[in-house]
C-alpha positions as YAML, in Angstrom:
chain: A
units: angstrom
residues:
- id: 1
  name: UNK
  ca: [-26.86, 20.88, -40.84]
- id: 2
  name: UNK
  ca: [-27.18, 19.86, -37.06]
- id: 3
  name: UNK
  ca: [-30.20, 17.73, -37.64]
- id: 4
  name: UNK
  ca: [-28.79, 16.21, -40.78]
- id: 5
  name: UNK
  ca: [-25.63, 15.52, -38.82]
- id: 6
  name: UNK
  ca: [-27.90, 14.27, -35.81]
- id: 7
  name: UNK
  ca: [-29.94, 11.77, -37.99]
- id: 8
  name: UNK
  ca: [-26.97, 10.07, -39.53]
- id: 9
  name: UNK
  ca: [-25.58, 9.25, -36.41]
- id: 10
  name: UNK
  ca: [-28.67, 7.53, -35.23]
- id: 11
  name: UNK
  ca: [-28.54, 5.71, -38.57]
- id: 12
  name: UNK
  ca: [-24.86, 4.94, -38.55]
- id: 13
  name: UNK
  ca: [-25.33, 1.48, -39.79]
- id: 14
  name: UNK
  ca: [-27.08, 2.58, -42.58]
- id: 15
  name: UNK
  ca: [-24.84, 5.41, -43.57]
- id: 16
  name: UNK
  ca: [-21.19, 2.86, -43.35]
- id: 17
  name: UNK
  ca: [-23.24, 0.51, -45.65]
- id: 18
  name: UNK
  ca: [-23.71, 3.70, -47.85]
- id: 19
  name: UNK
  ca: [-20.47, 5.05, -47.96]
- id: 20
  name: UNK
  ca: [-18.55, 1.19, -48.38]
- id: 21
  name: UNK
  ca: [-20.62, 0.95, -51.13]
- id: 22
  name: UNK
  ca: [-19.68, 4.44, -52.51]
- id: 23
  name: UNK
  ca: [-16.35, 4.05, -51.96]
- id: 24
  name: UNK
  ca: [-15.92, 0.96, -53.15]
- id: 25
  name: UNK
  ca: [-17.65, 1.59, -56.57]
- id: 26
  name: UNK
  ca: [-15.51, 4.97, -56.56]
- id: 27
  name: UNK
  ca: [-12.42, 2.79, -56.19]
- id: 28
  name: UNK
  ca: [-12.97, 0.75, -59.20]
- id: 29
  name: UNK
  ca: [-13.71, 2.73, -61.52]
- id: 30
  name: UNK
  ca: [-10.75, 5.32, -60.70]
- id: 31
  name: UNK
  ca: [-6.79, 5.57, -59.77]
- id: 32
  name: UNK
  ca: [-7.89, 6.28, -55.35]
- id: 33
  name: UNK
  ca: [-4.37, 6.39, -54.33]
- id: 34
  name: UNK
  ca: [-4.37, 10.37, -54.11]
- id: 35
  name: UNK
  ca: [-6.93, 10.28, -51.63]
- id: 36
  name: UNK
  ca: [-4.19, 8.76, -49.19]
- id: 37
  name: UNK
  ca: [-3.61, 12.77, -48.35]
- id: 38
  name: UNK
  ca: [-7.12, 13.19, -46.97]
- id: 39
  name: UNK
  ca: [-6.76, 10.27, -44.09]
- id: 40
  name: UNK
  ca: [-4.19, 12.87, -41.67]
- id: 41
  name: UNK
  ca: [-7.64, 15.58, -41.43]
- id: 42
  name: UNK
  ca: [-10.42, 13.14, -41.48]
- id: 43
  name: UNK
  ca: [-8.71, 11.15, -38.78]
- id: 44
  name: UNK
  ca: [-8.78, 14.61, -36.71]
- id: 45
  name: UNK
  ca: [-11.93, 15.24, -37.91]
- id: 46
  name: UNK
  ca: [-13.02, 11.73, -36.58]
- id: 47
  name: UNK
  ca: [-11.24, 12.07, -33.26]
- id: 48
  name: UNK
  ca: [-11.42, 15.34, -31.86]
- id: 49
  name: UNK
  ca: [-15.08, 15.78, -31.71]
- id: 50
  name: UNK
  ca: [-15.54, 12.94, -29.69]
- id: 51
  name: UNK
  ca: [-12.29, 14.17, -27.04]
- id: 52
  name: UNK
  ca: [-15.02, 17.50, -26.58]
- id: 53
  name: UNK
  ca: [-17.35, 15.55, -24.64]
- id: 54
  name: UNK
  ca: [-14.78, 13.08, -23.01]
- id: 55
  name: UNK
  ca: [-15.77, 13.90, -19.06]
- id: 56
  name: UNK
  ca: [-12.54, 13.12, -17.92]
- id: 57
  name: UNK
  ca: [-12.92, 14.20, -14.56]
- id: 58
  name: UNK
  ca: [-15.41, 10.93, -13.92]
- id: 59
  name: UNK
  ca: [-12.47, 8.83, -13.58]
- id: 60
  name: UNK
  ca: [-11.67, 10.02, -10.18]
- id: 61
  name: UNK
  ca: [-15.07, 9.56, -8.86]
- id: 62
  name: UNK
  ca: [-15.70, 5.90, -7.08]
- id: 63
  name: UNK
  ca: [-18.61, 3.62, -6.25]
- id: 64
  name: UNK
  ca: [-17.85, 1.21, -8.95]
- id: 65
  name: UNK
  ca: [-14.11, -0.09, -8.81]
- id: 66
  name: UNK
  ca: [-15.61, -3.91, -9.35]
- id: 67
  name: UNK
  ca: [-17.10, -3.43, -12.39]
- id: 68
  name: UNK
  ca: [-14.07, -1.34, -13.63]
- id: 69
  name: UNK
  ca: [-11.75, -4.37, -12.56]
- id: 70
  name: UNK
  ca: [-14.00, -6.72, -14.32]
- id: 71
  name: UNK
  ca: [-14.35, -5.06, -17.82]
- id: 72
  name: UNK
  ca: [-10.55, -4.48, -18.30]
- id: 73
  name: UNK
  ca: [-9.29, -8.08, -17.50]
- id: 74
  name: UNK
  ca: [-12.13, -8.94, -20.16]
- id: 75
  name: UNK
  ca: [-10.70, -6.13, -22.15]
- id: 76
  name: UNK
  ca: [-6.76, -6.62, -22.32]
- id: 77
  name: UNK
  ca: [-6.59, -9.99, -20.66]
- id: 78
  name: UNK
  ca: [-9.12, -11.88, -22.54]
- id: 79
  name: UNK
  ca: [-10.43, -10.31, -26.25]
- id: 80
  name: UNK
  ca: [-6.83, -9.67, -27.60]
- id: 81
  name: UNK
  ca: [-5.91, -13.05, -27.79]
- id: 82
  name: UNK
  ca: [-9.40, -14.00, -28.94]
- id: 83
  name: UNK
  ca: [-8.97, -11.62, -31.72]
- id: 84
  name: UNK
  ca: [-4.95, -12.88, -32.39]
- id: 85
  name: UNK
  ca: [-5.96, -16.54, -32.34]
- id: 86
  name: UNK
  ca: [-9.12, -15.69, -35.09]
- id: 87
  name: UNK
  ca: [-6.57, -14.10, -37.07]
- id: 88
  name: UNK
  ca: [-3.99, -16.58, -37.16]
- id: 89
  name: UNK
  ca: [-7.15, -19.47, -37.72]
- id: 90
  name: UNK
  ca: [-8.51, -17.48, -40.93]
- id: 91
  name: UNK
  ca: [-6.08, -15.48, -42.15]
- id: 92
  name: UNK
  ca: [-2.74, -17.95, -42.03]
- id: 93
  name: UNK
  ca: [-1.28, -16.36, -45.10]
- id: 94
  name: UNK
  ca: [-2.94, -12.83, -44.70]
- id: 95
  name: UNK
  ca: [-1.00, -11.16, -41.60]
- id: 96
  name: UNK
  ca: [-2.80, -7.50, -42.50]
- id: 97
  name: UNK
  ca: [-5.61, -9.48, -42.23]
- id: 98
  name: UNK
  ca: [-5.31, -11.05, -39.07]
- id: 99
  name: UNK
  ca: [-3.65, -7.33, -38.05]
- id: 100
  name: UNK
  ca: [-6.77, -5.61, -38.71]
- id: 101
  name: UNK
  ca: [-8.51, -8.37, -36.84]
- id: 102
  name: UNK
  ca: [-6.65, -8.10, -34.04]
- id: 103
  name: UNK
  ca: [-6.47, -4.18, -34.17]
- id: 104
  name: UNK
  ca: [-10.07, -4.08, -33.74]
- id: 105
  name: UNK
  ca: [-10.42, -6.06, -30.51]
- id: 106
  name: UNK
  ca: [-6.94, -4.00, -28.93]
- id: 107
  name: UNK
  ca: [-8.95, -0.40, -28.30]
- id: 108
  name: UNK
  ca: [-11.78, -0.66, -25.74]
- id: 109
  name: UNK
  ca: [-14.88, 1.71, -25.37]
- id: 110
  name: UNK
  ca: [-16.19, 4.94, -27.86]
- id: 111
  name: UNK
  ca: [-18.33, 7.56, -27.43]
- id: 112
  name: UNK
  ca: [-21.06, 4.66, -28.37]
- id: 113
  name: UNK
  ca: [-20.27, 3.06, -25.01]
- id: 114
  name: UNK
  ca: [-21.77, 5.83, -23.13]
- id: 115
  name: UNK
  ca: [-25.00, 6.19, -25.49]
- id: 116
  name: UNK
  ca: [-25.41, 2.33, -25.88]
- id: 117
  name: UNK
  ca: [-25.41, 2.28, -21.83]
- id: 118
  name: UNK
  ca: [-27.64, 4.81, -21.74]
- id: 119
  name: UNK
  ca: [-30.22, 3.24, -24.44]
- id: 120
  name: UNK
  ca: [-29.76, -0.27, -21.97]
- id: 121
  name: UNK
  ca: [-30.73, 1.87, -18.79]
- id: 122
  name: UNK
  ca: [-27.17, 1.23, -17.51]
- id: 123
  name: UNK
  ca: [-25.09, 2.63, -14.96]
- id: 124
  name: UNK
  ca: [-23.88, 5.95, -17.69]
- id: 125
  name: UNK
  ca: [-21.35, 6.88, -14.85]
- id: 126
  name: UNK
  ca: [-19.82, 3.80, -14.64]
- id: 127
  name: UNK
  ca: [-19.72, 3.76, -18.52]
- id: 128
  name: UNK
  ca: [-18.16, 6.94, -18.84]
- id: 129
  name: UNK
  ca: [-14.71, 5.68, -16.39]
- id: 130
  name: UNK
  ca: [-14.63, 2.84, -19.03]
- id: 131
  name: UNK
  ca: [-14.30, 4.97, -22.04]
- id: 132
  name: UNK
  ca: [-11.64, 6.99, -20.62]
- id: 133
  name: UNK
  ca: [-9.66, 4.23, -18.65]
- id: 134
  name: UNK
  ca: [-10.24, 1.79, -21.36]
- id: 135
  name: UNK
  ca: [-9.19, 4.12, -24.22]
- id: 136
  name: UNK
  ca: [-5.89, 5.62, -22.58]
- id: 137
  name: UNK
  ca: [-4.79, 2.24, -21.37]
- id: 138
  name: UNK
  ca: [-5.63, 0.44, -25.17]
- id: 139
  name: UNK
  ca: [-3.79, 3.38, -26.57]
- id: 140
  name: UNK
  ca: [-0.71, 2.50, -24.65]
- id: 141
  name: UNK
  ca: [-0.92, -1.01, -24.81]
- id: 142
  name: UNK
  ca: [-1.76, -1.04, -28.45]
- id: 143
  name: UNK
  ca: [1.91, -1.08, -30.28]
- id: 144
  name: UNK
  ca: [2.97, -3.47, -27.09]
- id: 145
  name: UNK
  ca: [0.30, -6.12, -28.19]
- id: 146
  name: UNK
  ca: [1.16, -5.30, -31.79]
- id: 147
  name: UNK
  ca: [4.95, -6.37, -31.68]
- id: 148
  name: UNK
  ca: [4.44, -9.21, -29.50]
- id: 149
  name: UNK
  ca: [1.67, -10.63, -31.44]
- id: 150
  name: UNK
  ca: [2.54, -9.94, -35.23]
- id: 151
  name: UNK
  ca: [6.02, -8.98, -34.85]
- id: 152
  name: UNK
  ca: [7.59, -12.38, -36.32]
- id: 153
  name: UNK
  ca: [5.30, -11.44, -39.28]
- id: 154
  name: UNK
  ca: [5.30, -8.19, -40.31]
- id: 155
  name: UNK
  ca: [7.67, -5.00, -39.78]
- id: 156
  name: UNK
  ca: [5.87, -3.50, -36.85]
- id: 157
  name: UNK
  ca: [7.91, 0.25, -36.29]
- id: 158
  name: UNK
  ca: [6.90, 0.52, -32.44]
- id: 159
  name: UNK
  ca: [8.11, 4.49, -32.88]
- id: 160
  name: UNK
  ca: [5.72, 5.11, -35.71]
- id: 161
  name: UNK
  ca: [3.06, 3.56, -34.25]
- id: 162
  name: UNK
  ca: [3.26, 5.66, -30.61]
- id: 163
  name: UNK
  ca: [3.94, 8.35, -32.66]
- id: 164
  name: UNK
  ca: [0.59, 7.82, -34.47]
- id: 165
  name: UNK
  ca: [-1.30, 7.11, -30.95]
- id: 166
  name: UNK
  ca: [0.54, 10.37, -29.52]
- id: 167
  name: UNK
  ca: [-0.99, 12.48, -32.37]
- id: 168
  name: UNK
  ca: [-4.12, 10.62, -32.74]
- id: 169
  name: UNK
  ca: [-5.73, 9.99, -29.04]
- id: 170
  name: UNK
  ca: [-3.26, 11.87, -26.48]
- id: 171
  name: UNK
  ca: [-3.21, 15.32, -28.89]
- id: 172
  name: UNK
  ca: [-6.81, 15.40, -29.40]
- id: 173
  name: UNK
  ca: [-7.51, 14.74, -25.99]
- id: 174
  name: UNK
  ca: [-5.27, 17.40, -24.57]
- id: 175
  name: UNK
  ca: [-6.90, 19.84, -27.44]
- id: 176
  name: UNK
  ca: [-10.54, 18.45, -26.95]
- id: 177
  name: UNK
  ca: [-10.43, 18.84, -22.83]
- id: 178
  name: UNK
  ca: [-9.30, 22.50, -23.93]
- id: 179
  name: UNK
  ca: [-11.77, 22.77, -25.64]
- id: 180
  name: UNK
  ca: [-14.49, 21.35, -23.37]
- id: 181
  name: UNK
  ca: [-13.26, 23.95, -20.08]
- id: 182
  name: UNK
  ca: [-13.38, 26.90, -22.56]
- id: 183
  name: UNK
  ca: [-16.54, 26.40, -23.68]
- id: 184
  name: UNK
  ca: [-18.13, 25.72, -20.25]
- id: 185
  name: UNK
  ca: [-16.12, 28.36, -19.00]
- id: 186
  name: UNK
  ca: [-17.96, 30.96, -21.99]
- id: 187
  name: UNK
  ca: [-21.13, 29.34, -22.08]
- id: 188
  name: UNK
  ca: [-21.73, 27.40, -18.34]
- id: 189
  name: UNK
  ca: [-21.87, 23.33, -17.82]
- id: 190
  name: UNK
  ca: [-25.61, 23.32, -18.12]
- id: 191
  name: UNK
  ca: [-25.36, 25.51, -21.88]
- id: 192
  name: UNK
  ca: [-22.71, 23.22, -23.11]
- id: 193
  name: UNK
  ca: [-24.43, 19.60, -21.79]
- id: 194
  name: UNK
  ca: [-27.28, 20.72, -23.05]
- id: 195
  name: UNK
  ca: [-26.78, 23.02, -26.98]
- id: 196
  name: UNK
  ca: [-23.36, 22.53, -27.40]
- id: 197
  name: UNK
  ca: [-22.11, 18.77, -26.59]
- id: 198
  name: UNK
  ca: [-24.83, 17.17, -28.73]
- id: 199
  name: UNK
  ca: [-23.54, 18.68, -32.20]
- id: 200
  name: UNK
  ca: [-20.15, 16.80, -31.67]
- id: 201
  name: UNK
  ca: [-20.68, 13.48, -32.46]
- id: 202
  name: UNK
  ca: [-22.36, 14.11, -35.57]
- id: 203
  name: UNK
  ca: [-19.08, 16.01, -36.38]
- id: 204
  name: UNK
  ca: [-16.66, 12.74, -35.60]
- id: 205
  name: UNK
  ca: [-19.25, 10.73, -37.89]
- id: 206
  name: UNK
  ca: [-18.41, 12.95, -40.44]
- id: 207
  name: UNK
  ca: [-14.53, 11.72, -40.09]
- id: 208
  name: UNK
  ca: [-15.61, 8.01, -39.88]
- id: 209
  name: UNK
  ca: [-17.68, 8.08, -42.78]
- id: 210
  name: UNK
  ca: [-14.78, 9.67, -44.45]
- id: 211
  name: UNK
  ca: [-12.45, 7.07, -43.20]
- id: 212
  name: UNK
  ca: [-14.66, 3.82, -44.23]
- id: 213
  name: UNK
  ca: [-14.95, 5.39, -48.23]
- id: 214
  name: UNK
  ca: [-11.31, 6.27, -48.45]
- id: 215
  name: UNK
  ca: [-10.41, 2.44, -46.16]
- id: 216
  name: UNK
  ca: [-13.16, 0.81, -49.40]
- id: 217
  name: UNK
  ca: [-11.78, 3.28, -52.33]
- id: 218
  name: UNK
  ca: [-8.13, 2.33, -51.71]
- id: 219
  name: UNK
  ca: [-9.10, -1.45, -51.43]
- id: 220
  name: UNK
  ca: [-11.53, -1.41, -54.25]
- id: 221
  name: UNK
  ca: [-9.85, -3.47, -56.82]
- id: 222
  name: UNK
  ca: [-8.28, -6.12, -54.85]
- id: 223
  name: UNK
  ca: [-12.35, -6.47, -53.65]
- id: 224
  name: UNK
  ca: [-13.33, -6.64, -57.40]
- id: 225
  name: UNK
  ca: [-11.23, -9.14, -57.88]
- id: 226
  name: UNK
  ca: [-12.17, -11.35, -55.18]
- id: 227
  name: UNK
  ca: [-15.77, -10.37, -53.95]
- id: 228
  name: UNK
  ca: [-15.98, -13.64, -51.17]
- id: 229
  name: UNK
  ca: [-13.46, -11.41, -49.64]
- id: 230
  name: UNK
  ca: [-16.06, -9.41, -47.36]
- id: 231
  name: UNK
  ca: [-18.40, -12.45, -46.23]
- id: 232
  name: UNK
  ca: [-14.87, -14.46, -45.45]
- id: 233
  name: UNK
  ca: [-13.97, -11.58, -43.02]
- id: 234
  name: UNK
  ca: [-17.60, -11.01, -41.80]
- id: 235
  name: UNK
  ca: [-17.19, -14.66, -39.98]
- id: 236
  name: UNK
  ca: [-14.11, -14.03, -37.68]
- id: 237
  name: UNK
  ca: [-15.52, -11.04, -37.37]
- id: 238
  name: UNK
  ca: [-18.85, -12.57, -36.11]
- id: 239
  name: UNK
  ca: [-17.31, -14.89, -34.08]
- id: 240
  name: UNK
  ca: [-15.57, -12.29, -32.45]
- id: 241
  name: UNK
  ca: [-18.35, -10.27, -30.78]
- id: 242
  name: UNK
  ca: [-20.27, -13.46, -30.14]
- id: 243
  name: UNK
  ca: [-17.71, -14.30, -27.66]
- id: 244
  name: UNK
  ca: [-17.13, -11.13, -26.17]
- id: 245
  name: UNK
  ca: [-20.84, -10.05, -25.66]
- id: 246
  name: UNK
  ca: [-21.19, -14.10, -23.93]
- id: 247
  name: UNK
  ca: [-18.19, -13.60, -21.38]
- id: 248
  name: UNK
  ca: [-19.12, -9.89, -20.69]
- id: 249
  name: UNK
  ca: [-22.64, -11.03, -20.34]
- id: 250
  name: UNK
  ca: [-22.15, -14.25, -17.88]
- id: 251
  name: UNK
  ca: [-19.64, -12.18, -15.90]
- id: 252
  name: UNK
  ca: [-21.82, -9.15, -15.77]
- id: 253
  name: UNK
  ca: [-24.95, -11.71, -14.57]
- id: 254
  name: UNK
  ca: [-22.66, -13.81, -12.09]
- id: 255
  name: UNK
  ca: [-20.44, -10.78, -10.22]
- id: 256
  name: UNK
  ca: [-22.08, -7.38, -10.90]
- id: 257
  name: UNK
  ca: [-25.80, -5.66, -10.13]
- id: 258
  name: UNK
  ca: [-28.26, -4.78, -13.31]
- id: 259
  name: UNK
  ca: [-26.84, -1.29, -13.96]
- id: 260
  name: UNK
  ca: [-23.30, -2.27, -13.77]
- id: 261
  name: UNK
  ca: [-23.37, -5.21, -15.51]
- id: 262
  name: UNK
  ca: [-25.04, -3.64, -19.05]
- id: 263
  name: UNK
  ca: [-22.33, -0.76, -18.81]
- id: 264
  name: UNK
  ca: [-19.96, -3.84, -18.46]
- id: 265
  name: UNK
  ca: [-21.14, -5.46, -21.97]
- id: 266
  name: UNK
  ca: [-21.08, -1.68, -23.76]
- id: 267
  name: UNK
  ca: [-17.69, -1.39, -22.07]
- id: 268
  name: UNK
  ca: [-16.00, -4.17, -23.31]
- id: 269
  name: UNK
  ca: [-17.62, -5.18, -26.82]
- id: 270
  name: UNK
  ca: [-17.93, -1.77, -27.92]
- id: 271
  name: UNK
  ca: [-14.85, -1.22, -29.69]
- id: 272
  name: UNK
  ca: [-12.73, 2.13, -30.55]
- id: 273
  name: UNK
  ca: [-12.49, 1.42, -34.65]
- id: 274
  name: UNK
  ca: [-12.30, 4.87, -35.61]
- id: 275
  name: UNK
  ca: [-8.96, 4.72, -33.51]
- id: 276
  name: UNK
  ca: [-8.24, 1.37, -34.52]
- id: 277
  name: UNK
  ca: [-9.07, 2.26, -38.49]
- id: 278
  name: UNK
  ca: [-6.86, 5.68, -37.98]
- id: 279
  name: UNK
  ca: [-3.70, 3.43, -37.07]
- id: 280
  name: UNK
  ca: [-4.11, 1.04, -39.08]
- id: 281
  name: UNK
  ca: [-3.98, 3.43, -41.86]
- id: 282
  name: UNK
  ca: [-1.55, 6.05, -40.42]
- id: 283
  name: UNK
  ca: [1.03, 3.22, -39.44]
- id: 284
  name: UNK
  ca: [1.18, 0.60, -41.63]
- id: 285
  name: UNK
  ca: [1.67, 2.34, -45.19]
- id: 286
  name: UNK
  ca: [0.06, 0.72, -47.78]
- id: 287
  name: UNK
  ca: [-0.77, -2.51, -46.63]
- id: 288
  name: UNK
  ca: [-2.24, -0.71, -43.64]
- id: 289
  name: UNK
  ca: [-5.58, -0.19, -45.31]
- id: 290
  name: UNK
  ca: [-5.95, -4.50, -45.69]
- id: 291
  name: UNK
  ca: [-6.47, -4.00, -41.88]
- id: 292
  name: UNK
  ca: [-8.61, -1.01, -42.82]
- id: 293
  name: UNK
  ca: [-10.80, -3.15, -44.26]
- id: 294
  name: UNK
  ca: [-11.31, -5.88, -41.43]
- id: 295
  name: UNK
  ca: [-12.09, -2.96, -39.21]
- id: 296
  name: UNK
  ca: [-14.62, -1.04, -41.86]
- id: 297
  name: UNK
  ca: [-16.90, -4.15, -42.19]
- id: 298
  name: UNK
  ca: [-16.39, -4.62, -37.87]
- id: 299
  name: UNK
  ca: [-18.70, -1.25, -37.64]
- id: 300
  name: UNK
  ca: [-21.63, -3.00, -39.45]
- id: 301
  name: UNK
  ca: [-21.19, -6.07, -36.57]
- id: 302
  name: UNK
  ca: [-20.53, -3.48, -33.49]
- id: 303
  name: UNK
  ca: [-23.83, -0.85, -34.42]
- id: 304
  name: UNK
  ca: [-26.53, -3.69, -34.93]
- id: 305
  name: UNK
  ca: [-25.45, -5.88, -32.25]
- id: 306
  name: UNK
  ca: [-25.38, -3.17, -29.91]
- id: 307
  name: UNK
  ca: [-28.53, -2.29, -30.99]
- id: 308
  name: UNK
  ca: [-30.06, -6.08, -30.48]
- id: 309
  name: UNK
  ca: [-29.05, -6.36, -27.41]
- id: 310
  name: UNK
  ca: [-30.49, -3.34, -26.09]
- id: 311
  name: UNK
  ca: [-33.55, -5.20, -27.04]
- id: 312
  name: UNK
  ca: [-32.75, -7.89, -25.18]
- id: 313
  name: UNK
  ca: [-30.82, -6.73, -22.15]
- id: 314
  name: UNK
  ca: [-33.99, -6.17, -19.63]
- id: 315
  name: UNK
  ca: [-34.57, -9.72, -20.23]
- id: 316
  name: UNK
  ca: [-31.17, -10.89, -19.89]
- id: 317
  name: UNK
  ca: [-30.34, -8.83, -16.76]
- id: 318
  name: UNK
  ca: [-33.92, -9.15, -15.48]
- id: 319
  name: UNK
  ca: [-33.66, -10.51, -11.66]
- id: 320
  name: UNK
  ca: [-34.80, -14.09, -11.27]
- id: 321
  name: UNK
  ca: [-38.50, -14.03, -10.19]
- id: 322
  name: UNK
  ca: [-39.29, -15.81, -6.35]
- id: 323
  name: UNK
  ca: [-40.95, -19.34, -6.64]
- id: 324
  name: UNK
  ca: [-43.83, -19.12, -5.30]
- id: 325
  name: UNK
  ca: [-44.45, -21.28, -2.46]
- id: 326
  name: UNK
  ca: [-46.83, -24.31, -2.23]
- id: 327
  name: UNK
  ca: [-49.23, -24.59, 0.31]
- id: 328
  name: UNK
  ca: [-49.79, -27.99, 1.66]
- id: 329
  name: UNK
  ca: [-52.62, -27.96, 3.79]
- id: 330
  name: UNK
  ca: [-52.62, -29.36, 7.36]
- id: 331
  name: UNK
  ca: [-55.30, -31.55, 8.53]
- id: 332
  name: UNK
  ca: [-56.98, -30.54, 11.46]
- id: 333
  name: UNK
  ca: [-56.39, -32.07, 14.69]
- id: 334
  name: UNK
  ca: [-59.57, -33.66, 15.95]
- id: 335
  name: UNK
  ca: [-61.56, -32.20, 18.87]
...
């Protein structure tokens, strides 16, 4: 089951495709509004694994304050209000829309952050304080953004959606950091780096898969009935990541060395939608899974581009090569 688990997560973009198409074919033809019960365990199924291997610990640990500085001012001063002026461009008359939109650009840095870095030859350390810092400070800042942003337009409950956050980052942290000491405590650091921490993310996959057919099955219909629907939310969408993989990339060139720069780009464009998919869902009631839908299709956009640019990041972040000098020859002096 391991390997299964193992090889879907290396094929993630593959396997969302899969199960969008699933659910959305399961949607039409049937009455999906029961499987609103399943979203409370599949959200902890999503979550938790990925709070096991959270090395919280890193934060404390210096070296690279610049490069933490630098990726959230790009991350809370600069790609909300990208994502909030997108919305309000394409999706005028569509606030869940332009919710889901902006949802997906509020929660920094996933477990993907760390691996992406690593794939890059990054600095994985450096990566790893982003992911934490990044996800506890979107996860408080989230329902602030929300209300200022879309509170004229829809009913934002600031309550229900802490309340969410509380239960869906801070619990599973607290339970998953439990769970990480108690298994290095049974096992030792070196059995659970090495036997044990691997199997989780295949686990959390499990959840977002789940998520993404349940986010397509509930939407289904309203798709049916107006299949431009995807490709008109593919190109904010689009626009999005192009914007935040340029700025992360010309500040990560112009202030920061090689390895901190790439873990600078995974920092800020990779995105937390399983978080972001969970609240929209959890907090929003029905309408909630519109925004589920904006955030689905962002996973196709965050798991290819990331890896592109893998491709591409020993060129881009290659140093500039010395012009080589030109000889002019001197005449000799005459005897």
């Amino acid at each position: 089951m391991w390997k299964i688990l193992a090889k879907i997560n290396k094929n993630l973009i593959f396997a969302i495709t899969v199960m969008m198409l699933l659910g959305l074919a399961f949607g039409i033809f049937t009455q999906a509004s029961y499987m609103k019960a399943a979203i409370i365990p599949l959200t902890f199924l999503m979550v938790y694994p990925m709070m096991v291997n959270l090395k919280i610990k890193k934060v404390f640990e210096g070296g690279d304050a610049k490069a933490q500085i630098i990726t959230q001012i790009v991350n809370f001063g600069v790609i909300p209000f990208v994502a909030y002026g997108l919305g309000k461009w394409f999706f005028p008359d569509q606030p869940y829309m332009a919710l889901g939109l902006l949802l997906a650009g509020l929660v920094p840095t996933s477990g993907m952050t760390i691996s992406w870095t690593g794939f890059a030859n990054g600095n994985v350390a450096a990566a790893i304080k982003m992911t934490v810092i990044g996800l506890t400070l979107g996860s408080i800042a989230t329902p602030f953004y929300v209300k200022a942003f879309m509170g004229a337009e829809l009913e934002v409950n600031m309550a229900a959606v802490m309340t969410q956050i509380l239960f869906i980052v801070f619990l599973p942290m607290a339970a998953g950091f439990a769970t990480q000491q108690a298994l290095i405590k049974r096992y030792g650091q070196e059995q659970f780096q090495q036997h044990l921490a691997p199997r989780f993310p295949g686990l959390s996959t499990v959840g977002v898969l789940g998520i993404v057919f349940v986010a397509m099955a509930l939407k289904a219909k309203a798709i049916a009935a107006s299949p431009q629907m995807l490709a008109y939310i593919l190109l904010p969408l689009g626009i999005l990541y192009a914007i935040n993989y340029s700025l992360s990339t010309i500040l990560g060139k112009w202030l920061l060395n090689e390895k901190d720069a790439k873990a600078m780009v995974y920092g800020s464009v990779m995105r937390n939608l399983s978080i972001a998919l969970a609240i929209s869902i959890n907090a929003f009631g029905p309408q909630g899974s519109t925004a589920a839908l904006v955030i689905a299709v962002a996973y196709i956009i965050q798991v290819q581009s990331a890896a592109w640019y893998v491709k591409f990041s020993e060129k881009i972040f290659a140093p500039k090569a010395d012009k080589p000098k030109i000889l002019v020859p001197v005449p000799e002096k005459p005897q």
